[in-house]
N, C-alpha and C positions, 0 to 999 in steps of 0.2 A: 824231263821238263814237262808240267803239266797244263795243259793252253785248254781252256774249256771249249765245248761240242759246239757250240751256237756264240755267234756274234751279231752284234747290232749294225746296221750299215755306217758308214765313216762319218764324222760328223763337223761341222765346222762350227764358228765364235760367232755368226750374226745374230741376233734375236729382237722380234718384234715384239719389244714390251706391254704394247699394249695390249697384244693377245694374248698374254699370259693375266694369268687368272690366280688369286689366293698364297703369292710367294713372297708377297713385300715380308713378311714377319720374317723367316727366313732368309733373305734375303741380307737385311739389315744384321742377325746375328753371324754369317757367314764370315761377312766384309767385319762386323768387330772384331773377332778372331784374328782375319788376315793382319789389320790394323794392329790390332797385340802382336801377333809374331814378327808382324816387318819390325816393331820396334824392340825386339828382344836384344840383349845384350852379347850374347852365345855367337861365335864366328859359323860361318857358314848356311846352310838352309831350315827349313821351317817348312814341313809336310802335314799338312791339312787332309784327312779323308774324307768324302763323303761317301758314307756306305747306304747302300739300299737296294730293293728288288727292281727288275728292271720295270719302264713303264712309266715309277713314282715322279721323275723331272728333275735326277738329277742331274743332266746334261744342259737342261734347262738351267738350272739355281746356278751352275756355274756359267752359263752366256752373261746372266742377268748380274753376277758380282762381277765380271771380265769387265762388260760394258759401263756399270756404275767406274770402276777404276778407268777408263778409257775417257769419261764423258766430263768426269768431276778434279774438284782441285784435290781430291783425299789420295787420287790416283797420282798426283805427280811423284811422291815419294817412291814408285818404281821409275825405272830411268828404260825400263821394256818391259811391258804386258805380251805375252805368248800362249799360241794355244797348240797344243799336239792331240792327236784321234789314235787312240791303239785299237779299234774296232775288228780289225782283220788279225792274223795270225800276228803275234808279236813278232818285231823283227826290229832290232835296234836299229840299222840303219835306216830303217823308215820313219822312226820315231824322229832321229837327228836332221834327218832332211823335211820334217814337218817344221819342227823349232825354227830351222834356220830361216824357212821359206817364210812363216810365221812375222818373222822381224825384220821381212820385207826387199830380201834377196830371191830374185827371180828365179826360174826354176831354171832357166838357160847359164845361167851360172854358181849351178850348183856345182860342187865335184862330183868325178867318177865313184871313187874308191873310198871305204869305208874309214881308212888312214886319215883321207884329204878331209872325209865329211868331218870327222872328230876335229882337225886343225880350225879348219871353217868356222864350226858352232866357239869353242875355245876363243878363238878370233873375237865371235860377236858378243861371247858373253862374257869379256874378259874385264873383270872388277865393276860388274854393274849391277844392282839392285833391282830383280827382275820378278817378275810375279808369272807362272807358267800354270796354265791349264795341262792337265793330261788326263786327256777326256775315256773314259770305259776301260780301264785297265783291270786285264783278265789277265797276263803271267802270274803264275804262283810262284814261278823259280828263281830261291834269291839268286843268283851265279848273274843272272840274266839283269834282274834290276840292278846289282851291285855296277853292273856296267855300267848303267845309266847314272849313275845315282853318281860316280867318280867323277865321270865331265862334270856333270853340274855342280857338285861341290867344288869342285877344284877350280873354279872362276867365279862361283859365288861371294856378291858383295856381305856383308852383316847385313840381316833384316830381311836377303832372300827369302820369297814364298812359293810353295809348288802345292798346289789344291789337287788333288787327284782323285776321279768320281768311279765309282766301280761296285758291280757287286757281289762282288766275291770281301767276305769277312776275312780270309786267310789273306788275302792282299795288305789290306787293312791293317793289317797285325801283326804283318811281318818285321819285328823289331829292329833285325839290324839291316832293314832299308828303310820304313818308313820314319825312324825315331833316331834319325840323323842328329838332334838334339837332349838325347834323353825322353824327350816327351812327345807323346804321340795324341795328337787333338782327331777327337771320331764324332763324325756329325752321321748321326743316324736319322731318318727321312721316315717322316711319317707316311702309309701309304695312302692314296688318292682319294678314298672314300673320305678319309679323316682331312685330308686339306681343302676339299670341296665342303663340307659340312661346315666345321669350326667357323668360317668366314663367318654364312649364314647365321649361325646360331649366335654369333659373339660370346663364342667360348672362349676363353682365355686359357683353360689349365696346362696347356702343352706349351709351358716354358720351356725354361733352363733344366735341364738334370742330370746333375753327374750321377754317375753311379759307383757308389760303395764299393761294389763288387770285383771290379774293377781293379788292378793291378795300383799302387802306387801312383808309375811311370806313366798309368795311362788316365787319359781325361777324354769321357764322353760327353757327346752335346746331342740332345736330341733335338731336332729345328721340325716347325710344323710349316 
């Protein structure tokens, strides 16, 4: 199993909008995305990556989509908004007692044992149409995410969405975890110089672009 040398400290879902700076464009193509896959036809979930070096905000662009679905009516169509932090050494069960705690089961009646915690989350997430952050995920090991990936599918309503911010590109790409649906959507994050400038300058050219190059199965999105 391969878990990178440095991690970013844990992070959590609040964000003060208005000290964010240069993300509305971003912002709004994230959330279209989600919006497209919650209403996909496909049974099961819809994996969003957003890949980038660290630093750029994508920890940030995911507070700022979490809380637009939390705040607005576009959000009701999830029935739980969730955020999890894999920052520290990956360990499933810390992932799962993130989620659960997440959707507002106190930490005093978590369970002990990794069994209990699986029934727990299963429990909360049992046929409901959930939208989950999973914030800085650095496993490369599919064995490891497949774990993950079986709870959540296997209680997933149609139209579930799981945004996942990382960056590591093998994460990103790992096909038979992230492209739970055939198709894998990759938001690539322009870095900081270029989102602090562009405002300024009212440049426009850093739309939309897929890329050619590109697999079939796979669809890039590059967001400024």
């Amino acid at each position: 199993m391969q878990v990178a040398k440095f991690h970013s400290p844990e992070t959590y879902s609040f964000v003060n909008k208005e000290r964010v700076v240069g993300r509305e464009k971003a912002q709004r193509e994230v959330i279209d995305i989600v919006l497209r896959l919650s209403r996909g036809s496909s049974p099961g979930l819809s994996v969003l990556p957003i890949v980038g070096m660290g630093g750029i905000g994508k920890t940030t662009l995911a507070k700022l989509v979490l809380r637009v679905l939390n705040d607005t009516q576009i959000g009701e169509q999830f029935e739980r908004k969730l955020w999890a932090c894999s920052s520290k050494k990956y360990e499933l069960k810390t992932i799962i007692e993130d989620i659960i705690k997440s959707a507002g089961t106190p930490e005093s009646e978590l369970c002990s044992g990794i069994e209990e915690l699986q029934k727990q989350l299963c429990t909360i997430l049992q046929g409901s149409r959930f939208f989950l952050v999973l914030d800085n995920m650095w496993i490369e090991d599919w064995n490891q995410w497949n774990k993950l990936k079986d709870l959540l599918e296997s209680r997933a309503a149609e139209g579930s969405v799981v945004l996942v911010t990382t960056r590591s590109a093998k994460v990103a790409s790992m096909d038979p975890v992230l492209d739970w649906q055939g198709v894998v959507w990759k938001c690539k994050m322009h870095d900081l110089v270029h989102d602090l400038v562009a405002p300024v300058a009212g440049d426009e050219q850093a739309v939309i672009n897929y890329e050619n190059q590109l697999k079939n199965t796979e669809r890039a999105r590059h967001i400024s």
